[in-house]
C-alpha positions in Angstrom: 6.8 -2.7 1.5 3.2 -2.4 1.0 0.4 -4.1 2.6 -3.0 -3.7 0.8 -6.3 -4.8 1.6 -8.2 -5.5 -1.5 -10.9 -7.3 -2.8 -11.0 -10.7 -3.0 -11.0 -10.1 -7.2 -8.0 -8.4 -7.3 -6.1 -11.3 -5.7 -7.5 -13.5 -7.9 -6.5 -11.7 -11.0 -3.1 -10.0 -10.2 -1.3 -13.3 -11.0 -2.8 -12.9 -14.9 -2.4 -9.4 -14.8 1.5 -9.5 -14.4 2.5 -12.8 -16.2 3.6 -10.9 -19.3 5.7 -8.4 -17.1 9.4 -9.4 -16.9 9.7 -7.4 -13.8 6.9 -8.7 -12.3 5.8 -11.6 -10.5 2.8 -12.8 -8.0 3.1 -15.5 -5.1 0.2 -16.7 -3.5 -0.3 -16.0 -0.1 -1.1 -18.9 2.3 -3.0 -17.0 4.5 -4.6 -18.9 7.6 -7.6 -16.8 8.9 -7.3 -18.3 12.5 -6.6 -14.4 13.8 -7.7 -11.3 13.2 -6.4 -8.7 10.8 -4.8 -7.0 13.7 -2.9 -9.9 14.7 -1.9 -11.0 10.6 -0.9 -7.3 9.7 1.4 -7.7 13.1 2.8 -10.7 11.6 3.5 -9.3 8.3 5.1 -6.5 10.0 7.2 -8.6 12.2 7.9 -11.7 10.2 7.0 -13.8 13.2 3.7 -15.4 14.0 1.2 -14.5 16.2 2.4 -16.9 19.3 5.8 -14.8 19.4 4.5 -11.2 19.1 1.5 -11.2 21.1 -0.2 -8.8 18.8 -3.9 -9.6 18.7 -5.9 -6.1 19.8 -5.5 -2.8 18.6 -6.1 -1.4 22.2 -3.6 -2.3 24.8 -4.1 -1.6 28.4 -2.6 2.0 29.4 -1.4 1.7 33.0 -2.3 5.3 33.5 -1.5 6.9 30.3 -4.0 7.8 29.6 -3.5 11.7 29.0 -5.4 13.4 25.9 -7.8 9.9 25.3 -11.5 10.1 25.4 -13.3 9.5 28.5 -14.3 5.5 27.3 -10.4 4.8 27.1 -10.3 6.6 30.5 -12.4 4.7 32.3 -10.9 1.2 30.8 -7.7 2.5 31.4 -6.9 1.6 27.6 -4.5 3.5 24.9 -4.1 2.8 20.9 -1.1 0.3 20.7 2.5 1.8 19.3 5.5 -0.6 17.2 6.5 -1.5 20.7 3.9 -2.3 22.3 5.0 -6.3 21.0 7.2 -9.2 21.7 8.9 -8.8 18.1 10.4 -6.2 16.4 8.4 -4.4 13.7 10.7 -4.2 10.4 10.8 -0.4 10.5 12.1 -0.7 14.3 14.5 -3.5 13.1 15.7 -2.3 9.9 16.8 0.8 12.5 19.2 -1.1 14.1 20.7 -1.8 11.1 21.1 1.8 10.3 18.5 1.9 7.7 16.0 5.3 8.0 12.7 4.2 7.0 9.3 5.8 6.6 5.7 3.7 8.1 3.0 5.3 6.4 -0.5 4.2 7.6 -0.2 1.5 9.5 -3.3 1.1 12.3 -0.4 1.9 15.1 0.3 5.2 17.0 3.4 6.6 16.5 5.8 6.0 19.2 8.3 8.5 18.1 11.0 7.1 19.9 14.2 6.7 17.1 15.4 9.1 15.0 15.6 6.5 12.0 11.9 5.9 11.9 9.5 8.3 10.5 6.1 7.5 11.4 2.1 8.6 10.0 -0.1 6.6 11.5 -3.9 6.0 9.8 -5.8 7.8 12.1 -3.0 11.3 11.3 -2.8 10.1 7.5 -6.7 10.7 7.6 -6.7 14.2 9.4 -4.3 15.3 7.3 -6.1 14.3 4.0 -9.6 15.9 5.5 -7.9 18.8 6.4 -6.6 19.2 3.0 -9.9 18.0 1.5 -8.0 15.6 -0.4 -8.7 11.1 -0.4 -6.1 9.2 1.9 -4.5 7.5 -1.1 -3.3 10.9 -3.0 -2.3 11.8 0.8 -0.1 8.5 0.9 1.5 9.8 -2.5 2.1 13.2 -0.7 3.5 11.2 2.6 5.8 9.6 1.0 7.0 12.9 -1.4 7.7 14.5 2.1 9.4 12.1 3.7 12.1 11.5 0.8 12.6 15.3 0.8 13.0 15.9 4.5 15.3 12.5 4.6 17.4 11.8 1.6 18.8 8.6 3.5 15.8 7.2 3.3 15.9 3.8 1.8 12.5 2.4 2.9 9.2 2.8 2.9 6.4 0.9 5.0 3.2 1.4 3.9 -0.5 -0.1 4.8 -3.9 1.2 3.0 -7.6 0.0 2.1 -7.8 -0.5 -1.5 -11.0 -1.7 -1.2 -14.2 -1.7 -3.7 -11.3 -0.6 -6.5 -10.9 2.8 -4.7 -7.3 3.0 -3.2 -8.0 5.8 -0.8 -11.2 4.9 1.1 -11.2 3.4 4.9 -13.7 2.8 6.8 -14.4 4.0 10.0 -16.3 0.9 11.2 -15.3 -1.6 13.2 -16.7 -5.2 14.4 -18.7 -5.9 17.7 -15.7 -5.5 20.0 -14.6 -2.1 18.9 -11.0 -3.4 18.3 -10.5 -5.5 14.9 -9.7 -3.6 11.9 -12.4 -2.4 9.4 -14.6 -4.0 6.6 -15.6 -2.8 3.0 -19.0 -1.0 2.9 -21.0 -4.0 1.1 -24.0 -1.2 0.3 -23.8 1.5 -2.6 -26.9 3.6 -2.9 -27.2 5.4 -6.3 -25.1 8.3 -6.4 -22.6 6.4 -4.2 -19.1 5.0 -5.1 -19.1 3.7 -8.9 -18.6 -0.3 -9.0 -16.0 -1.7 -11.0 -15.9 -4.8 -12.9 -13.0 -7.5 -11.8 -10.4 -6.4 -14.6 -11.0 -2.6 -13.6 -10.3 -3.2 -10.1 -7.0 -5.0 -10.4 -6.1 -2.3 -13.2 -6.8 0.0 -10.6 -4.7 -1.5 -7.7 -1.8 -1.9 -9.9 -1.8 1.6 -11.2 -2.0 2.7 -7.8 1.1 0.3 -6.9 3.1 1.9 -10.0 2.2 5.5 -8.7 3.9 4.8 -5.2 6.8 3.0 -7.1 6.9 6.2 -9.3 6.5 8.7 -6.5 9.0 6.7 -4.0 11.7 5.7 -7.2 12.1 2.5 -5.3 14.1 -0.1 -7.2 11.3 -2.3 -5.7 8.2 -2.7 -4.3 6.7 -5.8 -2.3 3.4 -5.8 -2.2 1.0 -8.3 0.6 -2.6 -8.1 -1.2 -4.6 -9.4 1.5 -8.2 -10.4 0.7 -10.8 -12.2 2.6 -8.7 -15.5 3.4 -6.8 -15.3 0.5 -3.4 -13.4 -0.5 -1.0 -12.7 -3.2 2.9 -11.3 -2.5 3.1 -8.9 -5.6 6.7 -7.9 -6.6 7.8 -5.1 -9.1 11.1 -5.0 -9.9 14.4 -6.5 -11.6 14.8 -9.2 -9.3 10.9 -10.6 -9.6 12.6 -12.4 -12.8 14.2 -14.6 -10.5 11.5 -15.8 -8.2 10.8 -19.2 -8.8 8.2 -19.9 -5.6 4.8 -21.6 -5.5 3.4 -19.8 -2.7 5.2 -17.3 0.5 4.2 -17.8 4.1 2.9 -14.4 5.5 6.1 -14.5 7.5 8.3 -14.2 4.1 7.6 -10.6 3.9 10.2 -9.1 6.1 12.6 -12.0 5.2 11.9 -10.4 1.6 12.4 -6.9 2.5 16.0 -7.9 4.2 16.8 -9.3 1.0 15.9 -6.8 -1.3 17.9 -4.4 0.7 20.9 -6.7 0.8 20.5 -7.2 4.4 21.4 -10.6 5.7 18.0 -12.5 7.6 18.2 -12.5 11.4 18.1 -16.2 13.4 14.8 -15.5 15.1 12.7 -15.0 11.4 11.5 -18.3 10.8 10.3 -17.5 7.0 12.2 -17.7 3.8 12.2 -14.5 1.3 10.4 -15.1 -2.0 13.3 -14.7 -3.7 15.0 -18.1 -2.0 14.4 -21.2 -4.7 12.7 -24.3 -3.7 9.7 -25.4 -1.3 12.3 -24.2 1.2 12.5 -25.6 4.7 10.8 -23.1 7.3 10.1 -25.8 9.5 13.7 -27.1 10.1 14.6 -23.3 11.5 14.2 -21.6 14.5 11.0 -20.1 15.3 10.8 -18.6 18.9 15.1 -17.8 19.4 15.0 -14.1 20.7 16.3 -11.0 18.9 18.4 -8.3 20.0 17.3 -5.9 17.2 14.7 -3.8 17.2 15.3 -1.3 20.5 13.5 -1.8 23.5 10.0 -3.4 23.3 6.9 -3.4 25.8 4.6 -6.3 25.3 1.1 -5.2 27.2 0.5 -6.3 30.6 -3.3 -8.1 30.8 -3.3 -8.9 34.2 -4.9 -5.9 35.8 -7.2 -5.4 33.2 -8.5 -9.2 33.3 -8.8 -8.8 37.2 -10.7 -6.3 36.5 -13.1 -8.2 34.2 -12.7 -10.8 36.8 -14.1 -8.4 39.9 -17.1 -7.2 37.6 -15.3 -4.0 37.5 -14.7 -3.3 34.1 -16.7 -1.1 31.2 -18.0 -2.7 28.6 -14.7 -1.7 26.5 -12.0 -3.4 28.7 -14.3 -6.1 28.8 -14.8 -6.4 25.0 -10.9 -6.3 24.6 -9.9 -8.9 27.2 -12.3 -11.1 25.9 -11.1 -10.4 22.5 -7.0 -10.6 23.6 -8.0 -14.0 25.1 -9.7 -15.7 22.8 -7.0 -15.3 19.8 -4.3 -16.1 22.3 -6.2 -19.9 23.0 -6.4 -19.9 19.1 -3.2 -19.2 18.5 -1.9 -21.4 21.1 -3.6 -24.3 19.5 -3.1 -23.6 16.4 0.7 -23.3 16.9 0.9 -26.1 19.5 1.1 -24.4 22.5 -1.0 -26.5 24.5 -0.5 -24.9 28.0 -0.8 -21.2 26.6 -4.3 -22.4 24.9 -5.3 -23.9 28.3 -4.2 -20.8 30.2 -6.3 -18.8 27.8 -9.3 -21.0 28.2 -9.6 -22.1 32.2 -9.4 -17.5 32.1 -12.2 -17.4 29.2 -14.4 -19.8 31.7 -14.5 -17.8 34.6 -15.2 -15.0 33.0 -18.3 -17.2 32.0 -18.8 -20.5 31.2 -20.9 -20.3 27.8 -20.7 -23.2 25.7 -18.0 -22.0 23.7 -15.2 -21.2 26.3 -16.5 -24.8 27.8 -15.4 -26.6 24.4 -12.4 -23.9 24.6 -11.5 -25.5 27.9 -11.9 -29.0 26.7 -9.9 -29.1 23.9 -6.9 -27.1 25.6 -7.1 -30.1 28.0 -7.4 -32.1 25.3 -3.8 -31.3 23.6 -2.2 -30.8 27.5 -2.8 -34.3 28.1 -5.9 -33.7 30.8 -7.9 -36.5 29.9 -10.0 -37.0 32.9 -10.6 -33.5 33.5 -11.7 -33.2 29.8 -13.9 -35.5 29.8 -15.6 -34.0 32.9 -15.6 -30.8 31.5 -17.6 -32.5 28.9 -19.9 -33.6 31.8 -20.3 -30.1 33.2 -21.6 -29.0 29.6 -24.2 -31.0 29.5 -25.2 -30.2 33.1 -25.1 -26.4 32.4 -26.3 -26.6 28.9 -28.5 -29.5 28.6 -30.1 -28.2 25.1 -26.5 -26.8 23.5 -26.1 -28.4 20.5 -22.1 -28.5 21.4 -23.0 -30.1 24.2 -24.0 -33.0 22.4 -20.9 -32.2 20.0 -18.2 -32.6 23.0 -19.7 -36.1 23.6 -18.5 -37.3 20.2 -15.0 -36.2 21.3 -12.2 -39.6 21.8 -11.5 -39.0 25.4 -15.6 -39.8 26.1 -15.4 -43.0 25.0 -18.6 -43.2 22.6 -19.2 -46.2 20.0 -19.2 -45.2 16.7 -22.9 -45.6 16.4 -23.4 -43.7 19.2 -21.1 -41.1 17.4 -23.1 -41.4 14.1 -26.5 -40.7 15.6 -24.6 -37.3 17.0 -23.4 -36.0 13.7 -26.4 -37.1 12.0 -28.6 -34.8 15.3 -26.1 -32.2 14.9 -25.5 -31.1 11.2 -22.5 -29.6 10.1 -24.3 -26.7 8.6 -25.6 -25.7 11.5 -22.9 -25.2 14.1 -21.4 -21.9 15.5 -17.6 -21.9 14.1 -15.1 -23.4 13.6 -14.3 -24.8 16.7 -17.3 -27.2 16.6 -17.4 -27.9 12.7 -13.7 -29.1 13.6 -14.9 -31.5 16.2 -17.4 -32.7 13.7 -15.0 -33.7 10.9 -12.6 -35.1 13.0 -15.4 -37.4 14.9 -16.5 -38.2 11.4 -13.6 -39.4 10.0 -12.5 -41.4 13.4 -15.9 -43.3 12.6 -15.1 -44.3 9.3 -17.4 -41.6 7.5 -14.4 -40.6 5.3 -16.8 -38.6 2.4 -18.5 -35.9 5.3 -15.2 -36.0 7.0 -13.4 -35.2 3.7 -16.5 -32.5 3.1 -16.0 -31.3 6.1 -11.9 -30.6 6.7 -12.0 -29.0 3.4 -13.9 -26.5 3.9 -12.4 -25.3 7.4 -9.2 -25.6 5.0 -10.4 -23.3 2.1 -11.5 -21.0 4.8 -8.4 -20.8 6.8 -9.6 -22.1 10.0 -7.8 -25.6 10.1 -5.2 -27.3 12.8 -2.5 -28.2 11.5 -4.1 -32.0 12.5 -7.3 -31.2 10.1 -5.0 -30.4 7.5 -3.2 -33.6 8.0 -6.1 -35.5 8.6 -7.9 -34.6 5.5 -4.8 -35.2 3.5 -4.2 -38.8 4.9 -8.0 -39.6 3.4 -7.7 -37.9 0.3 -4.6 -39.5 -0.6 -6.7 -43.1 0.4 -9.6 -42.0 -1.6 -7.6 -40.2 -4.3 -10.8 -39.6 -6.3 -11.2 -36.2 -8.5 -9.1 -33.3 -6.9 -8.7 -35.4 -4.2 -4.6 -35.5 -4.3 -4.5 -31.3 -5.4 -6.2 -30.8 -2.5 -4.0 -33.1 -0.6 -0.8 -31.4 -1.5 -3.0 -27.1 -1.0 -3.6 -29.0 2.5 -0.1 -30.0 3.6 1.5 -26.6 2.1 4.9 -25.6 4.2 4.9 -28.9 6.1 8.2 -30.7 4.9 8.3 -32.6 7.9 11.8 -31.4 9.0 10.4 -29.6 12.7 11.2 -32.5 15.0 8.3 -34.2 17.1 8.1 -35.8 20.0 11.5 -36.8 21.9 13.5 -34.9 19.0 11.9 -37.5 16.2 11.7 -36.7 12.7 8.4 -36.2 11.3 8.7 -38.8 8.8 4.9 -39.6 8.5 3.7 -36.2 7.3 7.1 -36.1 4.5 5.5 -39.2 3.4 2.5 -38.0 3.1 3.3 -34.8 1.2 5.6 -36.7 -1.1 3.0 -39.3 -1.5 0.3 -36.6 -2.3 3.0 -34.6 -4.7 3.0 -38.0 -6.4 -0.3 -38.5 -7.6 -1.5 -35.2 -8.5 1.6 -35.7 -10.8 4.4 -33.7 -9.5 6.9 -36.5 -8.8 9.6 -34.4 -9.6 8.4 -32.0 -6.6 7.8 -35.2 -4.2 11.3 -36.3 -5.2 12.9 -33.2 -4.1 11.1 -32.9 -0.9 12.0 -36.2 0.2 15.3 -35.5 -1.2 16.0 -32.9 1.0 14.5 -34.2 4.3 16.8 -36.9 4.0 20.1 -34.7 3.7 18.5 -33.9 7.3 17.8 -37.1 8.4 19.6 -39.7 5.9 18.9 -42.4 8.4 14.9 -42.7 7.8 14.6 -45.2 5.8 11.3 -45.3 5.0 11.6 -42.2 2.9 14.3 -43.4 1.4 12.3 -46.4 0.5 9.8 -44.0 -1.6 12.2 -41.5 -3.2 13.8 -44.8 -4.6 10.6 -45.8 -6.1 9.8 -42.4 -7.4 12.6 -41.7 -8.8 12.1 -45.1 -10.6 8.2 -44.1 -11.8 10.1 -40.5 -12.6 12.4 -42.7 -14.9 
């Protein structure tokens, strides 16, 4: 099971560069960009999503353990995090309890060394051990994985994460972004002499030679492969049972549900995805998504609360203070973007005392927002434009419902405040969502769709922008309708245990006219063997299956 970071080329082409294999296949990846790279490799290594394993820094704090760590760490009382420092089992922890040895090669982790059934090379040892043998960290992987099938002959899986990217499988960078704690980025500069460019085609022929040499030097039967570029993704498989995957996309929780499979291990009731190999659109929603499991061994998720009293007191170095910030603002994100209200608005009233910049504010407000706070959102909208009269997201929060506005008043906003021109997503959200509750369906419909193709849309955008297109249903209008409602089936129960009728139609609907009746039939098909009683949706399969006649 290998997760790759590659370039965004290589994704793109891998799906033409197997089509002629029999033992190959390729599965986009619907990858949502809300989180960090720490916090989606977690998730790939979990099968869970970020809400349920907690995983959103790469520095945890250390309670004192601090032995052998440079003086920085020290100071902010901070360690690298293990496997267990998580709510959720990693797959190498959990395959464990299943008796299953298995090797993690690579991943951004320190090794916690605690079960006899896990082998473990973290990066940062991978790359000392490839400097100190002057070798790259790619023909080092090869030699990681020789070693551990000779020391352990019961090994029966491997766990593997690498950069692959520029076309060069055995480069990482040691940068990192402004907080010190997300994972690196490609090296966008090449002076002569540097690393040789490759065209598109070379690239992916490079990647997938690399993939064959770890199949070659492991003699797996399989290998699943996540290629993870910049907000897109493939699932790669090589083997004999990639003939039978007949899958449009996989979730980035499939992975582990995958692995399970491919090692004729039954799922486990707390993985909410579907393995690739499973037929159909599937029905993720309609499973549990937050039951506990009791595999895995004992697990520590990280305490924050000293670490943000600290921050708090004004007592922190600039690195506690950089990961706090950093812990806290992924778990509002997450928390929205999952529908956690309360864990969103916890994250966000924290966020504003540690200062009340015009961010955390609209943070604050929309937490509120989806908690049901009404009045104290819209005074929070109040204090905004108090603190930060000349903000342009103060004049963005005024467009919001709660405020009360009239369209026109709303109109003369957007038109002040162009999309363009706004920090993030956050706000460009609140822009296309006050543009389409004015009527402005085109800049609404400009607007949702690019926070979709980037990966930074609600659930709501997604269903707002497909609700339009459908109306509009010009161009790609209903394509884009059925990329934007991808996984939702409508089977997860709303409000007071209530279907979710509305978005099946919708998806059905969408299916429909961008001519893939037979696929809107079978959805609708399906959520009514949950809920036979809706008869609205039995109303539409009828007709389709009449057009489909």
């Amino acid at each position: 099971y290998a997760v790759l970071h590659v370039d965004p080329e290589v994704v793109r082409g891998m799906d033409a560069a197997v089509a002629d294999r029999p033992d190959a296949c390729s599965v986009l990846l619907r990858r949502p960009t809300m989180t960090g790279e720490v916090s989606t490799l977690a998730t790939l290594a979990t099968g869970v999503g970020p809400l349920r394993h907690g995983v959103h820094t790469r520095l945890v704090p250390a309670e004192g353990r601090t032995d052998g760590l440079g003086e920085a760490m020290k100071a902010a009382d901070l360690r690298p995090r293990t496997s267990r420092d998580t709510a959720a089992p990693f797959i190498w922890n959990r395959l464990a309890d299943r008796g299953i040895t298995t090797a993690a090669i690579g991943w951004p982790l320190v090794e916690a060394q605690d079960d006899d059934r896990v082998m473990e090379l973290g990066m940062s040892n991978l790359l000392r051990i490839a400097a100190e043998n002057e070798t790259m960290p790619g023909d080092a992987a090869l030699g990681a994985i020789r070693g551990g099938i000779e020391s352990r002959p019961d090994l029966r899986c491997i766990c593997l994460h690498a950069w692959l990217r520029e076309g060069v499988p055995d480069t990482e960078s040691a940068d990192s972004d402004d907080d010190g704690d997300d994972l690196a980025t490609e090296d966008e500069t090449a002076d002569e002499g540097g690393p040789v460019r490759l065209d598109d085609e070379q690239k992916v022929a490079v990647v997938l030679s690399w993939i064959e040499a770890v199949a070659k030097v492991s003699e797996a039967t399989h290998v699943l492969a996540v290629l993870l570029g910049p907000r897109i993704g493939r699932h790669l498989l090589i083997g004999p049972r990639a003939a039978g995957v007949d899958v449009a996309f996989g979730m980035p929780q499939a992975g582990v549900p995958t692995v399970l499979a491919l090692l004729g291990e039954p799922t486990a009731a707390d993985l909410p995805g579907r393995s690739i190999l499973s037929e159909g659109e599937g029905d993720d929603e309609a499973r549990p998504s937050k039951a506990w499991s009791i595999e895995g061994g004992p697990l520590s998720p990280p305490d924050f609360t000293e670490a943000i009293a600290r921050v708090r007191r004004g007592e922190a170095p600039p690195l506690l203070e950089q990961v706090v910030r950093r812990h806290l603002s992924e778990t509002f994100w997450v928390g929205l973007s999952e529908g956690d209200g309360t864990t969103a608005l916890d994250a966000a009233r924290v966020l504003v005392e540690l200062g009340g910049d015009p961010i955390n504010r609209i943070r604050l407000i929309l937490a509120l927002m989806a908690t049901g706070g009404r009045a104290e959102a819209i005074a929070e909208v109040q204090r905004l434009g108090e603190e930060h009269p000349d903000s342009p997201l103060s004049r963005l929060a005024r467009t919001l419902a709660p405020v009360g506005l009239s369209d026109e008043e709303v109109g003369v906003i957007l038109d002040e405040t162009p999309f363009d021109e706004l920090p993030g997503p956050l706000a460009r959200g609140i822009w296309g969502r006050a543009a389409a509750r004015i009527g402005r369906d085109d800049d609404a419909l400009d607007a949702l769709w690019r926070l979709i193709a980037g990966g930074y849309a609600l659930n709501h955008d997604r269903l707002g922008f497909a609700t339009l297109a459908v109306k509009r249903n010009q161009g790609q209008d209903a394509q884009r309708a059925v990329l934007a409602t991808r996984g939702m089936t409508g089977l997860a129960t709303g409000p007071e245990g209530r279907p979710r009728t509305g978005v099946a139609l919708l998806r059905a609907q969408a299916l429909s006219r961008a001519g893939r009746t037979p696929a809107a039939v079978a959805l609708l098909e399906q959520f009514l063997e949950h809920h036979p009683l809706e008869e609205q949706a039995a109303v539409m399969l009828k007709k389709l299956r009449g057009n489909e006649d």
